[in-house]
BALOBA-1460 file (C-alpha; in Angstrom, 3 decimals):
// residues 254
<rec num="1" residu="x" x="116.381" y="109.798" z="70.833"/>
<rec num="2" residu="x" x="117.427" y="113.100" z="69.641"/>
<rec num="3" residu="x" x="113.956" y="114.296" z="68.615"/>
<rec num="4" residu="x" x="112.399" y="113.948" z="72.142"/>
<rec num="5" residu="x" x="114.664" y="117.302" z="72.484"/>
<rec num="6" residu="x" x="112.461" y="119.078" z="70.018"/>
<rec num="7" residu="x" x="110.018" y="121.689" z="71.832"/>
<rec num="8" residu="x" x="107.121" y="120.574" z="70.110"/>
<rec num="9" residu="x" x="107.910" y="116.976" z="71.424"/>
<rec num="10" residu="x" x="107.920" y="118.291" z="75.129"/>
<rec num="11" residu="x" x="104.238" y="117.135" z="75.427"/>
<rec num="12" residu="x" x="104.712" y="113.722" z="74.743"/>
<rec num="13" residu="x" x="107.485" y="113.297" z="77.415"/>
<rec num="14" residu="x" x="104.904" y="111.862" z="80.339"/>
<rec num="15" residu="x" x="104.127" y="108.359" z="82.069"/>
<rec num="16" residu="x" x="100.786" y="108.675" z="80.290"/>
<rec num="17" residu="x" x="102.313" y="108.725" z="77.120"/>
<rec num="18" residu="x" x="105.002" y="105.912" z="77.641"/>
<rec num="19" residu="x" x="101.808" y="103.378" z="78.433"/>
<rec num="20" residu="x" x="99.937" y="104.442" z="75.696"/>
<rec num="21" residu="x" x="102.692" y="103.979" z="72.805"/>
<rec num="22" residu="x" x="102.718" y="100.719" z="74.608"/>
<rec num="23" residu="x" x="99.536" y="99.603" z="74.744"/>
<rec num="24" residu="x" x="99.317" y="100.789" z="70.811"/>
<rec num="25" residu="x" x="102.944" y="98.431" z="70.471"/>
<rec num="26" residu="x" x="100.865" y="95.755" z="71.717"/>
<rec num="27" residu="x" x="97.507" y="96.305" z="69.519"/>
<rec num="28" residu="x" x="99.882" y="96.437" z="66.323"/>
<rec num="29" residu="x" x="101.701" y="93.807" z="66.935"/>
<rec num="30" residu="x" x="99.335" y="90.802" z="64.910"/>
<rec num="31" residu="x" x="98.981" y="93.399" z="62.161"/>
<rec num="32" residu="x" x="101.881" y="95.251" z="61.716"/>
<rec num="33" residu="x" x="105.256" y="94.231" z="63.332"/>
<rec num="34" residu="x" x="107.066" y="97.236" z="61.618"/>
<rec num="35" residu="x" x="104.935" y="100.073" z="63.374"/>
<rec num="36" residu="x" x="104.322" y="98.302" z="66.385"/>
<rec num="37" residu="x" x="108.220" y="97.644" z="66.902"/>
<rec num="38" residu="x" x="108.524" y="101.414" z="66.665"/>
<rec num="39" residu="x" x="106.177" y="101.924" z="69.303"/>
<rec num="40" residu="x" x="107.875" y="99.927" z="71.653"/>
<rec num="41" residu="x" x="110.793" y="101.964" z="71.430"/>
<rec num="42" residu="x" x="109.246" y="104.873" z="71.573"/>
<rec num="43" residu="x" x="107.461" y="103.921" z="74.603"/>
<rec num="44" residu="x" x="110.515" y="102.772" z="75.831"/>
<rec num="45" residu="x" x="112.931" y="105.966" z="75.239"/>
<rec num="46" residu="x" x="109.829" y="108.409" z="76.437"/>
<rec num="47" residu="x" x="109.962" y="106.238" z="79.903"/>
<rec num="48" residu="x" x="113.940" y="106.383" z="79.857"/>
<rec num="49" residu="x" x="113.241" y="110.437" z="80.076"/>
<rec num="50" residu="x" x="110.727" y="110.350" z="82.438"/>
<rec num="51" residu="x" x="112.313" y="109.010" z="84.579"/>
<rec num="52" residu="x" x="115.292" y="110.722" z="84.574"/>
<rec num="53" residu="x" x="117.848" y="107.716" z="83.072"/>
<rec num="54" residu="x" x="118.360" y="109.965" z="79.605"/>
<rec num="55" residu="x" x="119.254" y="113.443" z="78.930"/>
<rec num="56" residu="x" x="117.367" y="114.537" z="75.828"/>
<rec num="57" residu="x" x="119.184" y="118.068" z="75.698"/>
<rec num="58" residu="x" x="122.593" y="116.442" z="75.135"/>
<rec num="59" residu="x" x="124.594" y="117.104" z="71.789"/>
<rec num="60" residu="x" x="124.471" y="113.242" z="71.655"/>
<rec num="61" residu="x" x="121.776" y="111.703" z="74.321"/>
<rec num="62" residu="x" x="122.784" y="108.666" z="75.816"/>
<rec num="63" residu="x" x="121.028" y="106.059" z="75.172"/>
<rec num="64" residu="x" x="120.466" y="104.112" z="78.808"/>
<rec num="65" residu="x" x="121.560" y="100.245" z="78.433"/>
<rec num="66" residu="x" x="118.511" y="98.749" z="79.758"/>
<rec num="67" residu="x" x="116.487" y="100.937" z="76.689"/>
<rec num="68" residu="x" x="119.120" y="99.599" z="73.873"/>
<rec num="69" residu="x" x="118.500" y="95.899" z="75.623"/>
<rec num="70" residu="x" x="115.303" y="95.777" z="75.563"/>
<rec num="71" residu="x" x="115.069" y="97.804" z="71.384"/>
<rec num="72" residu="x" x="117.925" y="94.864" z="70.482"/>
<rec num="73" residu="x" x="115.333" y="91.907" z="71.585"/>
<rec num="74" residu="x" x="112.519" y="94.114" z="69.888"/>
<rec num="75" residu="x" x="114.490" y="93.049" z="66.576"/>
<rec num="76" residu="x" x="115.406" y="89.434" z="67.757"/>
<rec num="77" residu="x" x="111.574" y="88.639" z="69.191"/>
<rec num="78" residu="x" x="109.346" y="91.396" z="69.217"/>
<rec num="79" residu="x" x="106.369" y="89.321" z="70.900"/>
<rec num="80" residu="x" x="108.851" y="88.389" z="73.942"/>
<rec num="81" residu="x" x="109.720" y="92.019" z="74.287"/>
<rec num="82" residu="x" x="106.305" y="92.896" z="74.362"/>
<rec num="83" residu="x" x="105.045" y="89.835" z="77.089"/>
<rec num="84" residu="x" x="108.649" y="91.267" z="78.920"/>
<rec num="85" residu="x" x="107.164" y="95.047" z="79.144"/>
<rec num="86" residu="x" x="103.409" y="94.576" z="79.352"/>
<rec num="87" residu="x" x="100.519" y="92.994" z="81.451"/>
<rec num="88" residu="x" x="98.359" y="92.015" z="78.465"/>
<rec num="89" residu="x" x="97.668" y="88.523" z="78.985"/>
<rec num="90" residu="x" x="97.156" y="88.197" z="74.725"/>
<rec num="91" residu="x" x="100.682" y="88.228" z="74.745"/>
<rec num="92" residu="x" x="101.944" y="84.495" z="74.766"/>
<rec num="93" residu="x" x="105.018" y="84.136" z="77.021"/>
<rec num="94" residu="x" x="108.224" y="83.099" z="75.686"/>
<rec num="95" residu="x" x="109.516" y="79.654" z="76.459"/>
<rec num="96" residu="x" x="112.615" y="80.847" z="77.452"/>
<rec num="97" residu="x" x="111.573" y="82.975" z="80.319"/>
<rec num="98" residu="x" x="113.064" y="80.428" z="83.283"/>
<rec num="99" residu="x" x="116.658" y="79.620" z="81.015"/>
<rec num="100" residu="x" x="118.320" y="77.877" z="84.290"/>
<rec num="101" residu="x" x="115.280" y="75.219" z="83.892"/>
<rec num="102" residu="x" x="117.444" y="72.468" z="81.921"/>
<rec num="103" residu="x" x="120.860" y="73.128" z="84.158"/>
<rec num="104" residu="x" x="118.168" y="72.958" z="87.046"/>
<rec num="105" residu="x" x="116.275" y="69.114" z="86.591"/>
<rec num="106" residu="x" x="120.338" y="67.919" z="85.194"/>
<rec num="107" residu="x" x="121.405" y="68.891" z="88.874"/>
<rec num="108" residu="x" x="118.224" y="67.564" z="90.340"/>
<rec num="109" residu="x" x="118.512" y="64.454" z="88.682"/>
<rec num="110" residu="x" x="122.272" y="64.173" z="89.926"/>
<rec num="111" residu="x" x="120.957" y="63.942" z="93.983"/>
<rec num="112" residu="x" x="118.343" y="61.726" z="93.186"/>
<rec num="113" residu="x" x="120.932" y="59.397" z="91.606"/>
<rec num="114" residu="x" x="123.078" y="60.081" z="94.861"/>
<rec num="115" residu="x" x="126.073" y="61.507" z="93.007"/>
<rec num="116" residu="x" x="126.628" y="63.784" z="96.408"/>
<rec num="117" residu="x" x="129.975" y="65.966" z="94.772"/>
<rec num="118" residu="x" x="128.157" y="66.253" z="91.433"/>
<rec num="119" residu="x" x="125.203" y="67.169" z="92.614"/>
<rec num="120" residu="x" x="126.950" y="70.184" z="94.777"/>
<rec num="121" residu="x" x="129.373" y="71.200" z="91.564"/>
<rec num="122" residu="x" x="125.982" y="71.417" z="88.835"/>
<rec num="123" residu="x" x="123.856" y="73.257" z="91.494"/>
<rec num="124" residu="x" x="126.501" y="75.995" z="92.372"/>
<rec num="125" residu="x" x="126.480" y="76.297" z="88.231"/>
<rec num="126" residu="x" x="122.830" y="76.727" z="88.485"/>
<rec num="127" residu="x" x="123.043" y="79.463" z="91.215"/>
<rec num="128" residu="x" x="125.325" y="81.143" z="88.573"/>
<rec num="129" residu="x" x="122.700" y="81.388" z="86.155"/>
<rec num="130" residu="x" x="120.324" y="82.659" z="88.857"/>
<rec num="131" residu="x" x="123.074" y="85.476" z="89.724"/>
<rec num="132" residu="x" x="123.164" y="86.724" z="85.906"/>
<rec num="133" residu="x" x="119.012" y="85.912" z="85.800"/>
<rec num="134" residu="x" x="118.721" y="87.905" z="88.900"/>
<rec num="135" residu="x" x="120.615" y="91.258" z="87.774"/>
<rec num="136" residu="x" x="119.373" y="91.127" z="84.452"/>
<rec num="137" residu="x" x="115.277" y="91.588" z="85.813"/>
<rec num="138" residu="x" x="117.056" y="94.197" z="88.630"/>
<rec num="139" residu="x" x="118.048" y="96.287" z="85.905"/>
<rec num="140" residu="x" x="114.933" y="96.481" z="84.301"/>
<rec num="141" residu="x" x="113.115" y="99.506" z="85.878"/>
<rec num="142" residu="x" x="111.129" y="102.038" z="83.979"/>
<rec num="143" residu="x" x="108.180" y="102.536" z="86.737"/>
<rec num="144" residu="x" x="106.647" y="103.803" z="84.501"/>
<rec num="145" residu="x" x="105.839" y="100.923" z="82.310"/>
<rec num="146" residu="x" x="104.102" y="97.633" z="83.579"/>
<rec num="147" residu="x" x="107.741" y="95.266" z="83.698"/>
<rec num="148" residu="x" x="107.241" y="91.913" z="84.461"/>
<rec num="149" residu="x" x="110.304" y="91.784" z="86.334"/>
<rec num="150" residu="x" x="109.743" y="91.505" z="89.894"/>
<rec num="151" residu="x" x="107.291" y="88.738" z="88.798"/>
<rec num="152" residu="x" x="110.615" y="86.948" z="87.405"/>
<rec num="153" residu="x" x="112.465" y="88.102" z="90.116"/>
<rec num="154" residu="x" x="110.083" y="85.784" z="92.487"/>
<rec num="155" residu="x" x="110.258" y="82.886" z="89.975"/>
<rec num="156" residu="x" x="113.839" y="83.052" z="90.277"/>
<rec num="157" residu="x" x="113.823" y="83.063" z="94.380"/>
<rec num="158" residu="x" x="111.381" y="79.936" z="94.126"/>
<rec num="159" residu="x" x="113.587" y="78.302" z="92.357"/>
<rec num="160" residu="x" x="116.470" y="78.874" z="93.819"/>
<rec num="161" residu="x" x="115.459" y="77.947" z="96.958"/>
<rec num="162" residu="x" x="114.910" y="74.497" z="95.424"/>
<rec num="163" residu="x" x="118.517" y="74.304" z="94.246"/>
<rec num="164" residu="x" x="119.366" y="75.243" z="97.518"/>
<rec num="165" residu="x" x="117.854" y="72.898" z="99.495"/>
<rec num="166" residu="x" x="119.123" y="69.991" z="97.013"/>
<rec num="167" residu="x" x="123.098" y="71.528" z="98.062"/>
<rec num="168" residu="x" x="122.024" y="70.982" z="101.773"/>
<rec num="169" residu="x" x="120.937" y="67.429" z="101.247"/>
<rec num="170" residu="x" x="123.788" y="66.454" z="99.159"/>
<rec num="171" residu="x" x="126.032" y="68.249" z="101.975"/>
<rec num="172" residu="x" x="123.959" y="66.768" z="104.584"/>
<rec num="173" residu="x" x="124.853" y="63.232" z="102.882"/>
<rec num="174" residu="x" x="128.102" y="63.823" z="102.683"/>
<rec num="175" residu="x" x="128.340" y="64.421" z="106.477"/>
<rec num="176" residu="x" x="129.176" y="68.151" z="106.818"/>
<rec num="177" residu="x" x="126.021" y="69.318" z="108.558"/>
<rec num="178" residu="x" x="127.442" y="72.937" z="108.892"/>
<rec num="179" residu="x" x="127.771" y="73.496" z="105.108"/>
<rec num="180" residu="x" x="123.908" y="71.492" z="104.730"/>
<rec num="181" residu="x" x="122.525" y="74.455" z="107.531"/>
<rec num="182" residu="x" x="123.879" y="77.392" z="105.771"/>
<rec num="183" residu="x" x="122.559" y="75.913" z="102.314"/>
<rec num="184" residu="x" x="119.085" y="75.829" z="104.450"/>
<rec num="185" residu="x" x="119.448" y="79.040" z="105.638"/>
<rec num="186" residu="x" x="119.585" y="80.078" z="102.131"/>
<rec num="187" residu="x" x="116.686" y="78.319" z="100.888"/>
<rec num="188" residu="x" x="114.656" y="79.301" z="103.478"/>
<rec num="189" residu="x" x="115.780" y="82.955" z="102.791"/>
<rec num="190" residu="x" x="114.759" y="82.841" z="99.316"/>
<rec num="191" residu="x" x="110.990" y="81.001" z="100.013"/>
<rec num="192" residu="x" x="109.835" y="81.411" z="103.268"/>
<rec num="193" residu="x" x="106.913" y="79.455" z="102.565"/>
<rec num="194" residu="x" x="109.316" y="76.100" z="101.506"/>
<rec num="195" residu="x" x="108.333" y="73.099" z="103.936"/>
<rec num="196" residu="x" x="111.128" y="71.189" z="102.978"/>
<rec num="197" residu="x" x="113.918" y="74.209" z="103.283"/>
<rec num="198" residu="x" x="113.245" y="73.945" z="107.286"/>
<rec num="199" residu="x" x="113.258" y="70.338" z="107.508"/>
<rec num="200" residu="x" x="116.820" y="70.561" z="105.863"/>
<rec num="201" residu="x" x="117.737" y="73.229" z="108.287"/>
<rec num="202" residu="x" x="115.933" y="70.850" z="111.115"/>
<rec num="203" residu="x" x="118.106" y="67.695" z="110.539"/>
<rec num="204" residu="x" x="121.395" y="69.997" z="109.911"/>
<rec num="205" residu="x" x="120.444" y="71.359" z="113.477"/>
<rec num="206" residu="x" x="119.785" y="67.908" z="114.793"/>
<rec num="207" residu="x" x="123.104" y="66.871" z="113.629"/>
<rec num="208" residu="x" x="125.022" y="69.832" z="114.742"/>
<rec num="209" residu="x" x="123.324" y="68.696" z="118.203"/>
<rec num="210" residu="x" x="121.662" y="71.998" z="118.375"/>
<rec num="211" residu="x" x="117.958" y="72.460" z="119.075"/>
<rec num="212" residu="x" x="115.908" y="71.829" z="115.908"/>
<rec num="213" residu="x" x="112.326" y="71.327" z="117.113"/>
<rec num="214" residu="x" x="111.455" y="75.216" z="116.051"/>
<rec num="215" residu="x" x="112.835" y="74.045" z="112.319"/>
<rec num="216" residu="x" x="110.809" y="71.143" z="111.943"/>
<rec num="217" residu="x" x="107.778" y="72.754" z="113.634"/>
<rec num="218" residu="x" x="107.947" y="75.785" z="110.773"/>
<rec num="219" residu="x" x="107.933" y="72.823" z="108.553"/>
<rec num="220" residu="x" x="104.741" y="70.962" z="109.511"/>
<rec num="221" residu="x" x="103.618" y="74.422" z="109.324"/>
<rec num="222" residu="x" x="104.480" y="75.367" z="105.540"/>
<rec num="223" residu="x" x="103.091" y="72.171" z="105.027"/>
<rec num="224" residu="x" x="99.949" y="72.236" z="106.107"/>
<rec num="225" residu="x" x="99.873" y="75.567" z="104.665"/>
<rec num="226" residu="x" x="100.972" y="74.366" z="101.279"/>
<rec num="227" residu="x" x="98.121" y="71.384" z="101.215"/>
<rec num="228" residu="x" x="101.569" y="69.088" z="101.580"/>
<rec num="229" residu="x" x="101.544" y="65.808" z="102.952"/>
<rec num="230" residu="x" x="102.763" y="66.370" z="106.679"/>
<rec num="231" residu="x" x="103.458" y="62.864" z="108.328"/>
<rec num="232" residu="x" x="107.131" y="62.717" z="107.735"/>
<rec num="233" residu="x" x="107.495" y="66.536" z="108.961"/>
<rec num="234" residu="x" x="105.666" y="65.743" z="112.229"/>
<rec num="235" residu="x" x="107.612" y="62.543" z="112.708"/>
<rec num="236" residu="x" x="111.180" y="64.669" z="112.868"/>
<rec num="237" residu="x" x="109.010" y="67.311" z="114.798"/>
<rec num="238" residu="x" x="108.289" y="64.603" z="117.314"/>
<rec num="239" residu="x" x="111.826" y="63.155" z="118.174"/>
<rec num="240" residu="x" x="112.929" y="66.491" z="118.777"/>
<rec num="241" residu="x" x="112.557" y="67.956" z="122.517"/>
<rec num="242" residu="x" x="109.705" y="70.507" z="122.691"/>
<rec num="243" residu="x" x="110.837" y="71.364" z="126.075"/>
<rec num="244" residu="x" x="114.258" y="73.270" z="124.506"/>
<rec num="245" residu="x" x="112.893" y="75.570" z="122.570"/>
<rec num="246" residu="x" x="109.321" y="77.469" z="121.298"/>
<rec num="247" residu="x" x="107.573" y="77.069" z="118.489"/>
<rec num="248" residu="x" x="109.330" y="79.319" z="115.725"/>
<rec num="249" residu="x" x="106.914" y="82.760" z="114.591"/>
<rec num="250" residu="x" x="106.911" y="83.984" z="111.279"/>
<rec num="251" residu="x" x="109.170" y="86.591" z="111.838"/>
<rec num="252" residu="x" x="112.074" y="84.140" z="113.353"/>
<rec num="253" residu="x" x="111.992" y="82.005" z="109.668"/>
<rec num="254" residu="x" x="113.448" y="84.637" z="107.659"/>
């Protein structure tokens, strides 16, 4: 880090130059791991300057956490690191890239079995894993550089609307509607586009005795939307009474 303070280095300090150590990372990478793990954190610490998260002119330059992250996985997997901080589709993705996945299909497998409690107590683990998921991809910004964070960022809201909706039914089993609705409020915060998040918030509402028809409508719509089988949506769309409320717009389901 300390040589990016030399004048003659001064040049090299640019966006331009962070993607193209990169890009050369990525094109050493089946030949020489050695040289190509040097570009990467080169790239790396050039975009740390850029971007104004390291001060080069210090005695000692601090070396920015996300940077020393990313240069410690460079030694553990360089090829993840690489997939992690690049668009280059010859990269092949790591199989750990969605970790909660295992903890996820356990909890899963717990409602389906109609363990209600257990369910609830695994899933709220698996939102934990999501939390730590979650801040690790927010902290890795270097605009700079082509991150594939927000792309992980949106697996992570997918999926956690899934775990979500799993707490309302088990909830929703257990007969406390109001804790089922706010776990559908959540999933249908995290995937807007979820059919069965407003059908959970739809029978929460129906057993709250509160109007639910604009729920299960945004359902049949998702649905449809999603190439989704629709019958059992439109059958808790028709009980409802279309006379209480309107139809819900896009805007009202987040």
């Amino acid at each position: 880090a300390g040589l990016l303070a030399r004048p003659e280095m001064q040049p090299l300090i640019s966006h331009h130059m962070a993607r193209v150590l990169m890009s050369e990372a990525v094109d050493c990478y089946a030949r020489n791991e050695t040289i190509a793990r040097a570009w990467f954190c080169s790239a790396m610490l050039i975009a740390a300057v850029v971007e104004g998260k390291m001060e080069v002119h210090r005695q000692e330059p601090k070396v920015p956490e996300v940077v020393s992250h990313w240069v410690r996985e460079a030694d553990r997997n360089l090829g993840a690191a690489l997939w992690q901080w690049t668009s280059c589709k010859c990269l092949e993705a790591p199989k750990d890239t969605s970790p909660w996945d295992n903890a996820k299909a356990k909890s899963a497998q717990l409602a389906k079995e109609k363990k209600w409690q257990q369910a609830i107590t695994s899933s709220e683990a698996v939102l934990k894993i999501f939390e730590e998921a979650a801040k690790t991809e927010s902290e890795n910004v270097l605009a700079c550089l082509c991150c594939r964070s927000p792309e992980c960022l949106r697996r992570i809201s997918h999926d956690r609307a899934r775990v979500q909706s799993n707490i309302s039914l088990c909830h929703f089993s257990m007969g406390d509607a109001t804790a089922a609705l706010h776990a559908a409020d959540r999933a249908v915060s995290d995937d807007p586009s979820f059919a069965k998040a407003y059908l959970r918030r739809a029978l929460a509402l129906e057993r709250l005795g509160q109007p639910a028809w604009a729920a299960a409508d945004a359902a049949v719509q998702c649905a449809q939307a999603n190439g989704e089988a629709i019958d059992a949506y439109v059958a808790i769309r028709d009980r409802q009474k279309t006379s209480s409320v309107s139809p819900m717009t896009p805007s009202q389901r987040h």
